[in-house]
C-alpha positions as CSV (number, residue, x, y, z in Angstrom):
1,X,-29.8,12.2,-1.0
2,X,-27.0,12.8,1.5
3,X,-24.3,15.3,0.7
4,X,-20.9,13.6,-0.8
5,X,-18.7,15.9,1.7
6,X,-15.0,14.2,1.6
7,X,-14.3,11.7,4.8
8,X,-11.4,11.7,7.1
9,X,-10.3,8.6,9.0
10,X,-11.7,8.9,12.4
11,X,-9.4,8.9,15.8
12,X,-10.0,8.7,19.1
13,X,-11.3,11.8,20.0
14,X,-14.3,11.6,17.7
15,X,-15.0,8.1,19.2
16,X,-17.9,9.8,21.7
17,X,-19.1,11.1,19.1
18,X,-19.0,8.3,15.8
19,X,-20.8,5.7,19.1
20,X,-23.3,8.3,19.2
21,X,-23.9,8.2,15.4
22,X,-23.6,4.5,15.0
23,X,-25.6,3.3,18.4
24,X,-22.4,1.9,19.8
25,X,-20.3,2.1,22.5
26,X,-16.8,4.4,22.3
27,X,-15.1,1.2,23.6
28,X,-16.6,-1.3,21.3
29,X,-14.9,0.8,18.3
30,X,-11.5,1.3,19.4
31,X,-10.3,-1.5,17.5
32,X,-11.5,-0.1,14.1
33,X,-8.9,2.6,14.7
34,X,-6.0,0.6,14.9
35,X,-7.2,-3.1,13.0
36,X,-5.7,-2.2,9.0
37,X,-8.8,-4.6,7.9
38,X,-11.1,-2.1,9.9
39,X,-11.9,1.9,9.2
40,X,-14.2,4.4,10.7
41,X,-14.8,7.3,8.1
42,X,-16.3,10.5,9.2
43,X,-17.3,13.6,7.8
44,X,-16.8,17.4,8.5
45,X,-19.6,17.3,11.3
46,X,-19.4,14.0,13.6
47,X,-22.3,13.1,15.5
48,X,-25.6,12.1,15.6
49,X,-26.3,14.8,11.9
50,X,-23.0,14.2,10.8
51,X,-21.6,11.3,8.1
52,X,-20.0,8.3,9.4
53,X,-19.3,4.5,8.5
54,X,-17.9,1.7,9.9
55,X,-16.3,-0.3,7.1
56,X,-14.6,-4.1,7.5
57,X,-12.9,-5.8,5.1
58,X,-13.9,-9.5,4.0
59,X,-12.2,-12.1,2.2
60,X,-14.6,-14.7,0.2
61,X,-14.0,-17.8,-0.8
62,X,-13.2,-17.0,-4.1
63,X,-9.8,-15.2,-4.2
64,X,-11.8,-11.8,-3.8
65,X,-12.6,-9.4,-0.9
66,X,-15.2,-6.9,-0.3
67,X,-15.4,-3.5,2.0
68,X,-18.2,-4.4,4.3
69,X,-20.6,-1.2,5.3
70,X,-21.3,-2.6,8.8
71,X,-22.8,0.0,10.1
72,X,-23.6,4.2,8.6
73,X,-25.2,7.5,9.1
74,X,-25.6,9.8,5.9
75,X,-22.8,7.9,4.0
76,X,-23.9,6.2,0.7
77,X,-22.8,2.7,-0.4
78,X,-20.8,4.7,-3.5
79,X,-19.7,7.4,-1.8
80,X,-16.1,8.0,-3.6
81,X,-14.1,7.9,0.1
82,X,-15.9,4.4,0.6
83,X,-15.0,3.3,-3.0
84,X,-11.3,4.7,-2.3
85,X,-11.3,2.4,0.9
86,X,-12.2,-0.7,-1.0
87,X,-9.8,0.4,-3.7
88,X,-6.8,0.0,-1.5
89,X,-8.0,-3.2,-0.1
90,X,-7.9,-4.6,-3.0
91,X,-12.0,-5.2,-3.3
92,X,-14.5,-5.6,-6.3
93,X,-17.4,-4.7,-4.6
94,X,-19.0,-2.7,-1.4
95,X,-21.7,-4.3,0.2
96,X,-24.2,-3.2,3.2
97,X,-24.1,-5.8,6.3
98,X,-27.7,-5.2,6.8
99,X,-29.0,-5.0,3.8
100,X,-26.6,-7.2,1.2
101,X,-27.5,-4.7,-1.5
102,X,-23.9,-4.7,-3.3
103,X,-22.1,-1.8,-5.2
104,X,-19.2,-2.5,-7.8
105,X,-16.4,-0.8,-7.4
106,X,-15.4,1.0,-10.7
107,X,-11.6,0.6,-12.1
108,X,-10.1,4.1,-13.6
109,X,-11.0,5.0,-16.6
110,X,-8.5,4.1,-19.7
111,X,-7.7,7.9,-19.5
112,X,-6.8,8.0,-16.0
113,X,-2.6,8.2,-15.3
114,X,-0.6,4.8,-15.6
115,X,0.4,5.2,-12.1
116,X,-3.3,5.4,-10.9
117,X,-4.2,2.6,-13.1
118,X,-0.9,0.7,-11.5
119,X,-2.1,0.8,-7.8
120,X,-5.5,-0.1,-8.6
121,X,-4.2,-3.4,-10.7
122,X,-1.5,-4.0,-7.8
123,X,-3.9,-3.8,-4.7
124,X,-6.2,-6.4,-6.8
125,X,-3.1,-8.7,-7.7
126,X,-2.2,-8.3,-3.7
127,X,-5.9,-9.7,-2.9
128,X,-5.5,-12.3,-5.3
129,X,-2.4,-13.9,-4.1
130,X,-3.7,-14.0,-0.6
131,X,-5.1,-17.6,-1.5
132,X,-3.8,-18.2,-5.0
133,X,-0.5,-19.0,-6.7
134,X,1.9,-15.7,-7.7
135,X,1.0,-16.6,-11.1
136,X,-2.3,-14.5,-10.4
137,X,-0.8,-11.3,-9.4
138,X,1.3,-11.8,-12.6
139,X,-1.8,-12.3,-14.6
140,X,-3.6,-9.1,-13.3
141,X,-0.8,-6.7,-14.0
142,X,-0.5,-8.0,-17.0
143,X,-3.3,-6.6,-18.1
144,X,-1.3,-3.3,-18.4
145,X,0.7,-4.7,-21.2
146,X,3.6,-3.7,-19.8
147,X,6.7,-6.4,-19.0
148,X,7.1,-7.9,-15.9
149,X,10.2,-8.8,-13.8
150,X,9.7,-11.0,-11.0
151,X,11.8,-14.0,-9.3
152,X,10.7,-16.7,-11.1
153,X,10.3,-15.2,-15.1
154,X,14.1,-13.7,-15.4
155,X,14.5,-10.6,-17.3
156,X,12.1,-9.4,-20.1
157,X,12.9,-7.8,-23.2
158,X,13.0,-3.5,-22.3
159,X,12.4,-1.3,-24.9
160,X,13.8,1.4,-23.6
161,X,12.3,4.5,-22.4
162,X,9.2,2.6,-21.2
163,X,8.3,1.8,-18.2
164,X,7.8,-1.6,-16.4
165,X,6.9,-3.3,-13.1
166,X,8.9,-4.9,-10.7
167,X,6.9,-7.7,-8.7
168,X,7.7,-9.8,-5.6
169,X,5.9,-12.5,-4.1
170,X,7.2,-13.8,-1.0
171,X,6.3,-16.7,1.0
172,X,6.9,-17.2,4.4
173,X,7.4,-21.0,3.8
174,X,8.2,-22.7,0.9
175,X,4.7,-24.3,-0.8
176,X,3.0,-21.5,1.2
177,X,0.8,-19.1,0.2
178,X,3.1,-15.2,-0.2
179,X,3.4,-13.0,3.6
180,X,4.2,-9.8,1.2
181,X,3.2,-8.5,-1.8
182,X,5.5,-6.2,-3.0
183,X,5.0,-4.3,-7.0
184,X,5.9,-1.6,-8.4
185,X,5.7,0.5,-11.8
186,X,9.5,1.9,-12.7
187,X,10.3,4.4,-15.4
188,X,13.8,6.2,-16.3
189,X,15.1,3.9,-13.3
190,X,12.4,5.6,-10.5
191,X,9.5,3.8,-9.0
192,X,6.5,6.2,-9.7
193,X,3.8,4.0,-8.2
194,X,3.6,1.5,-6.0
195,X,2.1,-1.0,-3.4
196,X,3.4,-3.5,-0.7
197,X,1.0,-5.6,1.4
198,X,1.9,-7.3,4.1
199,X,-0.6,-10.2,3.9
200,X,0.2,-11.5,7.7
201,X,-0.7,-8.3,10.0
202,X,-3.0,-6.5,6.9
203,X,-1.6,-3.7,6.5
204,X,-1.1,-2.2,3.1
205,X,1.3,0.8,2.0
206,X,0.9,2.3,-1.5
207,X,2.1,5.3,-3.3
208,X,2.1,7.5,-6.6
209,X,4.8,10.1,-6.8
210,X,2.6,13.1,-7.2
211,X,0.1,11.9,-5.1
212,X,2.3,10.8,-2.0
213,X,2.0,7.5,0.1
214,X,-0.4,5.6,2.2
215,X,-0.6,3.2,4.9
216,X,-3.5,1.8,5.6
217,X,-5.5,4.8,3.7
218,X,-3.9,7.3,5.7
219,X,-1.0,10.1,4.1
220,X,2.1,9.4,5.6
221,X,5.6,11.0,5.7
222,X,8.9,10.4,7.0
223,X,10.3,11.7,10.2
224,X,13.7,12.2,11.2
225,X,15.5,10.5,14.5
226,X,17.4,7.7,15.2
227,X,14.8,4.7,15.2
228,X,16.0,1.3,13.0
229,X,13.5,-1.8,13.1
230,X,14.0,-4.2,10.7
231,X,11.1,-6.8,9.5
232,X,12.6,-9.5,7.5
233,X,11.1,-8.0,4.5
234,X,13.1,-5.5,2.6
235,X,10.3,-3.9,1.1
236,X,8.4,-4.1,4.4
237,X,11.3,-2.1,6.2
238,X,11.3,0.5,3.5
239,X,7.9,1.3,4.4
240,X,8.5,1.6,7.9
241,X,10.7,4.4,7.1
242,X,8.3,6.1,5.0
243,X,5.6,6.0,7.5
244,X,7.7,6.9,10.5
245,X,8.0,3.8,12.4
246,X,11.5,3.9,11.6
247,X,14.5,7.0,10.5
248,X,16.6,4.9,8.4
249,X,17.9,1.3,6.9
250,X,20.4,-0.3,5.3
251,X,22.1,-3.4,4.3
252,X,25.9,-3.0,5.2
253,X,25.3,-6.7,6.7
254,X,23.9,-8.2,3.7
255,X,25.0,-8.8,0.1
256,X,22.7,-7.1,-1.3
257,X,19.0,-7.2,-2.4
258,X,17.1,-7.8,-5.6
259,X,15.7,-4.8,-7.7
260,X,11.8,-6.9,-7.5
261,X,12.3,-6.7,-3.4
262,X,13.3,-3.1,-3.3
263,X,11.1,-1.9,-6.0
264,X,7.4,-1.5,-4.1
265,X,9.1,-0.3,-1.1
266,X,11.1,2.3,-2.4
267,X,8.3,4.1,-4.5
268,X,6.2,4.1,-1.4
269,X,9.5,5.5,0.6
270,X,10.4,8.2,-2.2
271,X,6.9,9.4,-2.3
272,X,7.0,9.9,1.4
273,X,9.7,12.1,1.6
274,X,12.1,9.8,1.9
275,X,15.8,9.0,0.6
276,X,18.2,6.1,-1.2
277,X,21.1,6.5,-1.9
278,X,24.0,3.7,-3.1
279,X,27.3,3.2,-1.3
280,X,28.6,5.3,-3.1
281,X,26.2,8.3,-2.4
282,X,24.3,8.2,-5.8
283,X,20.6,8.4,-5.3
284,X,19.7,4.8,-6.4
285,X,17.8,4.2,-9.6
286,X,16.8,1.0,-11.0
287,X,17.5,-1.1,-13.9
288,X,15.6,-4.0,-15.0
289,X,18.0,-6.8,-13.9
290,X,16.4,-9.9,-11.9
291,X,20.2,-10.7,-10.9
292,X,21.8,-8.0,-10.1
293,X,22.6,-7.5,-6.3
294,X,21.5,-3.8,-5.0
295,X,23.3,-2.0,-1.8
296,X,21.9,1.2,-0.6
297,X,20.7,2.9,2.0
298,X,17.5,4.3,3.1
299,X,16.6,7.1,5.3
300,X,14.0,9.8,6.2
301,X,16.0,12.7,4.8
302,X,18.8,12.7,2.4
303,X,21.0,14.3,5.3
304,X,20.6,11.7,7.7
305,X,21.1,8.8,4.4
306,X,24.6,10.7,4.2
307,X,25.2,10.6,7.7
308,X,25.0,6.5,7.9
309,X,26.9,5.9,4.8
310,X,29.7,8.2,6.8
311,X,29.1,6.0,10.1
312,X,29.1,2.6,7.8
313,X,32.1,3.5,6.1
């Protein structure tokens, strides 16, 4: 039985090597380095006695998705970097192209951390709403039996001192199936775990606070400089900061945002590295109010935060 070594995600300079393994051509893989519904996995040794896979993610029929082993060398269905893969795309199940010989893939055990159990529940609900209702995500993170604020239930009753999740659904169209997912588990007013999706390019972001974030499976951190994009999404553009794409954010030309849009984005942003602070240079917490208008600003460092609520005024 091949040797469970961990796996790396694979970039272009192994990509000589990884054809070699798989019997393809360099070229031919290039896109599974930069598709997010794509991933080459390799291990310590790449090449022909090394440990590679080429996984792809696919979307059923039947509001579930599965991480595709297209092709492998020395990598088993279960191996736990394979399983962690089809964990953050939101799959059951891990099946062999060739073969169709299926593996389940295993939830955390009732022992595991609420925030582990969070992300796992969250990048299921974010599959689910792909081609269902928003009702669906709400109906796998219920499972937690913890309350729920979203945009269409209003506020729950919050005992306090526990935690609860903040989760956004939003479509691109009204009638039309949610672009981003966007959840996250808050406790004492911080965001220890959470996961956005955005279900138009694929690419998912998730964090736990003692963990640090992802995007796309791969750690991520913010980086200082002077870079501002802006998607459309608040919870989108929060993640953009914590990857790197972008040094800072804020909404001095808005009226504010809602604590279900900022929550997913934020923990991922926090557990890069990143800051928010209010307008008043708090660091922002949350409370579990569905109308409540938010105002902050988000960047990669707390001294560059400072610095644009100085230049904003």
């Amino acid at each position: 039985m091949p040797e469970r070594s961990g796996l790396r995600a694979a970039t272009e300079a192994d990509l000589e090597a990884v054809g070699e393994a798989l019997g393809m051509s360099a070229p031919a893989l290039t896109p599974a380095l930069l598709e997010p519904g794509t991933r080459v996995l390799v291990g310590a040794v790449v090449g022909a006695e090394g440990q590679v896979v080429l996984l792809r993610r696919y979307r059923p029929d039947d509001a579930t998705a599965e991480a595709v082993v297209v092709r492998r060398a020395g990598v088993p269905l279960d191996h736990p970097d394979v399983l962690a893969a089809a964990v953050g795309w939101g799959c059951q199940r891990v099946r062999h192209e060739a073969s169709d010989r299926c593996v389940p893939v295993p939830a955390p055990s009732g022992g595991a951390p609420l925030a582990v159990r969070f992300v796992h529940l969250a990048a299921l609900a974010a599959t689910r709403v792909e081609t269902g209702p928003a009702q669906a995500a709400r109906d796998v993170l219920g499972s937690l039996g913890l309350p729920v604020l979203d945009e269409g239930t209003g506020d729950p009753a919050m005992p306090g001192g526990r935690p609860w999740i903040a989760l956004a659904t939003r479509e691109a169209v009204a009638g039309v199936r949610p672009r981003v997912f966007s959840a996250a588990l808050v406790h004492e007013g911080r965001p220890v775990a959470g996961l956005v999706a955005d279900l138009s390019s694929g690419h998912r972001w998730s964090a736990v606070c003692s963990l640090g974030a992802r995007r796309d499976g791969v750690p991520v951190r913010t980086r200082p400089g002077s870079a501002r994009r802006r998607s459309g999404c608040t919870a989108v553009d929060l993640c953009l900061v914590a990857d790197g794409a972008a040094a800072a954010w804020h909404d001095a030309d808005r009226r504010g945002t809602t604590v279900h849009d900022v929550a997913g984005g934020l923990a991922v942003l926090l557990a890069a590295g990143g800051t928010a602070l209010t307008h008043d240079g708090r660091p922002l917490s949350l409370r579990p109010d569905a109308g409540a208008p938010i105002r902050f600003v988000a960047a990669a460092d707390e001294t560059t935060a400072r610095g644009l609520l100085d230049a904003l005024g």
